[in-house]
C-alpha positions as CSV (number, residue, x, y, z in Angstrom):
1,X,192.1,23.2,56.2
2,X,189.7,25.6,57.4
3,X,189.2,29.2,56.9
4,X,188.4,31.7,59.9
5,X,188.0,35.4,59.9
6,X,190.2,38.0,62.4
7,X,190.2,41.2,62.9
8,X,193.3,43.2,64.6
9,X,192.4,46.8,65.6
10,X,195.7,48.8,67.1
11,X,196.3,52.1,68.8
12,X,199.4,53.1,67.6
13,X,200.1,56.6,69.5
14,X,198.7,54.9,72.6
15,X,201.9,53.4,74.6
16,X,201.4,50.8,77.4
17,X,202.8,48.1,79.4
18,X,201.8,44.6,78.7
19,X,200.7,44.5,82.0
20,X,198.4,46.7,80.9
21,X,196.7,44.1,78.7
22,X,193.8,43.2,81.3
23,X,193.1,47.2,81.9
24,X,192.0,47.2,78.4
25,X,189.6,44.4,78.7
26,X,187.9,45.8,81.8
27,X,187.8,49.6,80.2
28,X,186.3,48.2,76.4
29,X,184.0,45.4,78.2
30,X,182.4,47.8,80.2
31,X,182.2,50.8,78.0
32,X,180.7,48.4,75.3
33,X,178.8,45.8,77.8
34,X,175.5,46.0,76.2
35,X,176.6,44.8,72.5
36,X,178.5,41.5,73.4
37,X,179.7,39.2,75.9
38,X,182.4,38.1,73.7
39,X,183.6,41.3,74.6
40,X,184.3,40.2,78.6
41,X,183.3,36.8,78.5
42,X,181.2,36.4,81.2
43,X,177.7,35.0,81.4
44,X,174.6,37.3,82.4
45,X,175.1,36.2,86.1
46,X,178.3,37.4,86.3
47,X,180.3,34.4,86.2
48,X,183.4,33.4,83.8
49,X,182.1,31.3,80.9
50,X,185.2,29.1,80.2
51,X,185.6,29.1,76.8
52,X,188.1,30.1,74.2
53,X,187.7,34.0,74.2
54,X,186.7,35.2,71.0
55,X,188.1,39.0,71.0
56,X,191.7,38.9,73.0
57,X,193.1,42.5,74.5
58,X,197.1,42.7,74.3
59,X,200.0,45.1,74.6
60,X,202.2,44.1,71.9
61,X,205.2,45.9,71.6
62,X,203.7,48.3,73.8
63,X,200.9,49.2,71.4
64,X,197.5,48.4,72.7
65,X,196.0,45.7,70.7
66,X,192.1,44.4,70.1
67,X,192.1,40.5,68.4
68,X,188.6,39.3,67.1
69,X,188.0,35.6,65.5
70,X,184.9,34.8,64.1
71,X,182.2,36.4,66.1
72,X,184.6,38.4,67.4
73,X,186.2,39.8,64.3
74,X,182.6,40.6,63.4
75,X,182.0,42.8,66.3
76,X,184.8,44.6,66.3
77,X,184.1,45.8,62.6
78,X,181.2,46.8,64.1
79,X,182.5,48.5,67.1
80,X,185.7,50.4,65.4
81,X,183.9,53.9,64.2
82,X,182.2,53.6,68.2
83,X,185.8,53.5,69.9
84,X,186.8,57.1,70.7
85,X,188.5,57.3,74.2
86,X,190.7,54.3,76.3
87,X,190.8,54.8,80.1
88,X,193.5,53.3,81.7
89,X,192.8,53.6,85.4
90,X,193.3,57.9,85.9
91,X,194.2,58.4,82.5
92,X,192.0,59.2,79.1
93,X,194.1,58.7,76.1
94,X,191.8,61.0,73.5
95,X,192.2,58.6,69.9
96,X,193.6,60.2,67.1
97,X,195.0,57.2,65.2
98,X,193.5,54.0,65.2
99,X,194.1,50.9,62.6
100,X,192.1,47.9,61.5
101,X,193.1,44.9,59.6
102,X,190.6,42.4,58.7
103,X,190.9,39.1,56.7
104,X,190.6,35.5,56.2
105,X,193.0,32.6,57.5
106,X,193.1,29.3,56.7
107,X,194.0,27.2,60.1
108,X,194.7,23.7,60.2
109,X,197.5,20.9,60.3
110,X,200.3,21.3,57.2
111,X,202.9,18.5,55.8
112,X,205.5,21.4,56.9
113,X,206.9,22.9,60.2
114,X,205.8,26.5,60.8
115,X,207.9,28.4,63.4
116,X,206.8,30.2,66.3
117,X,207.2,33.2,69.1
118,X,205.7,33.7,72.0
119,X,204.8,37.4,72.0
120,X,204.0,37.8,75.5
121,X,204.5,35.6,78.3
122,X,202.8,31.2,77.7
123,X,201.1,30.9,81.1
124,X,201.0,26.4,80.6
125,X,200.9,25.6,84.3
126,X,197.6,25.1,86.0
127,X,197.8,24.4,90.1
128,X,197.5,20.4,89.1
129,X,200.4,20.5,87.0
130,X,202.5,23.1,88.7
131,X,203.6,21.5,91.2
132,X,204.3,18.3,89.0
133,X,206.7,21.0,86.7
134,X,208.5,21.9,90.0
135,X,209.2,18.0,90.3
136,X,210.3,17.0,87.2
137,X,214.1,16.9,85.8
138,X,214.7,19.3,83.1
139,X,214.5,16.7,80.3
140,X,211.0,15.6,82.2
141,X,209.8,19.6,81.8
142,X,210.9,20.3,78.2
143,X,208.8,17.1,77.7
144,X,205.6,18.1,80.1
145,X,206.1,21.7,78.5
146,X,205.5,20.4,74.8
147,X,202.6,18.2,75.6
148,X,201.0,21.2,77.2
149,X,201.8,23.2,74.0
150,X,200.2,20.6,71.8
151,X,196.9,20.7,73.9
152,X,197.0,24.2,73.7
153,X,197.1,24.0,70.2
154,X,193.8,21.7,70.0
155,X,192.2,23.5,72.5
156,X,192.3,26.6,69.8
157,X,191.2,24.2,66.8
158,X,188.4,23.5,68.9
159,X,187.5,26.6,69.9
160,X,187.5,27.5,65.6
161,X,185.2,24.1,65.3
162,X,188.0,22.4,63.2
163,X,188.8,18.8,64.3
164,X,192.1,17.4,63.6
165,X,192.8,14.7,61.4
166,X,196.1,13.4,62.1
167,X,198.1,14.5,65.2
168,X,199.6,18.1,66.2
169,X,203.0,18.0,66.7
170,X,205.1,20.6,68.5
171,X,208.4,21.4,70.1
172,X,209.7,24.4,72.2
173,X,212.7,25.9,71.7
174,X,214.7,28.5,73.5
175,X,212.5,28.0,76.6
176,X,213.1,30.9,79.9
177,X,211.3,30.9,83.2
178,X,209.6,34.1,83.9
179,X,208.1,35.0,86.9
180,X,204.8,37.2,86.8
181,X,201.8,38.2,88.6
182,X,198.6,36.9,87.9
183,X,195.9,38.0,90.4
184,X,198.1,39.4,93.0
185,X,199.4,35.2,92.7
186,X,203.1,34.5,91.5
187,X,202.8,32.4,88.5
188,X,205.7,30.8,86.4
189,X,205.1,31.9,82.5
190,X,207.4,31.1,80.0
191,X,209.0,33.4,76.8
192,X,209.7,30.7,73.8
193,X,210.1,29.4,70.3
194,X,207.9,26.5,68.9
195,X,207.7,24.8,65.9
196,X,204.8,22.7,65.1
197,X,203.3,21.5,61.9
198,X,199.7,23.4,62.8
199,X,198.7,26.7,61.0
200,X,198.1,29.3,63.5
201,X,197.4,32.8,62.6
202,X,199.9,35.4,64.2
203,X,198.3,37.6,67.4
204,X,196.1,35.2,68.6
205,X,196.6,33.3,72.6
206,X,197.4,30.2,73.5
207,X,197.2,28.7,76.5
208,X,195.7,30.3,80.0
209,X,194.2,34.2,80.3
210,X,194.8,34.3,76.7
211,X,192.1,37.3,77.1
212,X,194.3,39.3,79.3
213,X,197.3,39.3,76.8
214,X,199.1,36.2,77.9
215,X,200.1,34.0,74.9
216,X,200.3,35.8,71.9
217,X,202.5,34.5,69.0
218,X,203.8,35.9,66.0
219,X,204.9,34.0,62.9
220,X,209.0,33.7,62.4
């Protein structure tokens, strides 16, 4: 096991669309630019840097959401008592309520299955292995699908420096097709159930544009 440190900071009198999710990461990455990349994770050229992002921005039950680990839960300890406005395009929302949770988590693989929702929508597919999905039977997809879910899952473990001894396991249940837009592009994402025997703390991503709110789960 290993122990990692998040932070969850909500808005609760602010209400917004999930959609919304990516909004918040251009208003807060820009407003607070100059104290952290982790906060838009790019590099000082501009580009992406591809890497597990260490804060997350999320509408979760339409309440926007800020999700540090690590570094990230650091900063936004830091940055809290700063935040005083949220611009969503036209709109300032002036904050009057604002919450913050901080703590420790122990992550790692368990001798018991742990169950699972998806939050917000599981963007798996990649253009390599989209088109592969759109080939397969429905037994070959449920079985592509949980092999994407287990990488996923080591990706993250990665991303907290904690290597796995023994192998993740994990199955989807209750699995829908969504369609949604990602970059003006029509993407298939998925709403789901999963069990797996790894420990994952509840708000964090999994999978692609997990900093744009895609991905969240939530212990059940």
């Amino acid at each position: 096991m290993q122990t990692i440190h998040q932070t969850i900071i909500r808005f609760p009198e602010i209400q917004l669309a999930t959609r919304d999710a990516h909004k918040l990461r251009g208003y807060f990455g820009n407003i607070f630019k100059e104290h952290s990349s982790l906060l838009h994770n790019h590099l000082e050229s501009g580009e992406s840097a591809y890497r597990y992002p260490l804060v997350q921005y999320k509408v979760l039950k339409n309440i926007p959401t800020l999700v540090g680990l690590n570094e990230g839960a650091e900063l936004l300890i830091n940055l809290f008592l700063k935040i005083k406005t949220l611009q969503i395009e036209d709109r300032t929302y002036e904050i009057q309520q604002k919450n913050i949770e901080s703590k420790n988590i122990e992550i790692g693989l368990s001798s018991e299955l742990h169950s699972y929702r998806f939050q917000t929508l599981w963007m798996a597919l990649n253009q390599e292995n989209h088109q592969k999905y759109l080939n397969n039977s429905p037994a070959e997809r449920q079985k592509q699908l949980n092999v994407l879910l287990q990488n996923n899952i080591l990706s993250y473990y990665k991303a907290m420096n904690y290597w796995v001894d023994g192998q993740v396991m994990g199955m989807l249940q209750n699995v829908s097709e969504k369609e949604t837009k990602f970059k003006d592009k029509a993407m298939i994402a998925f709403q789901a159930d999963f069990v797996t025997n790894a420990i994952l703390p509840s708000f964090i991503g999994i999978g692609k544009s997990v900093a744009r709110g895609f991905g969240s789960i939530e212990a059940v």
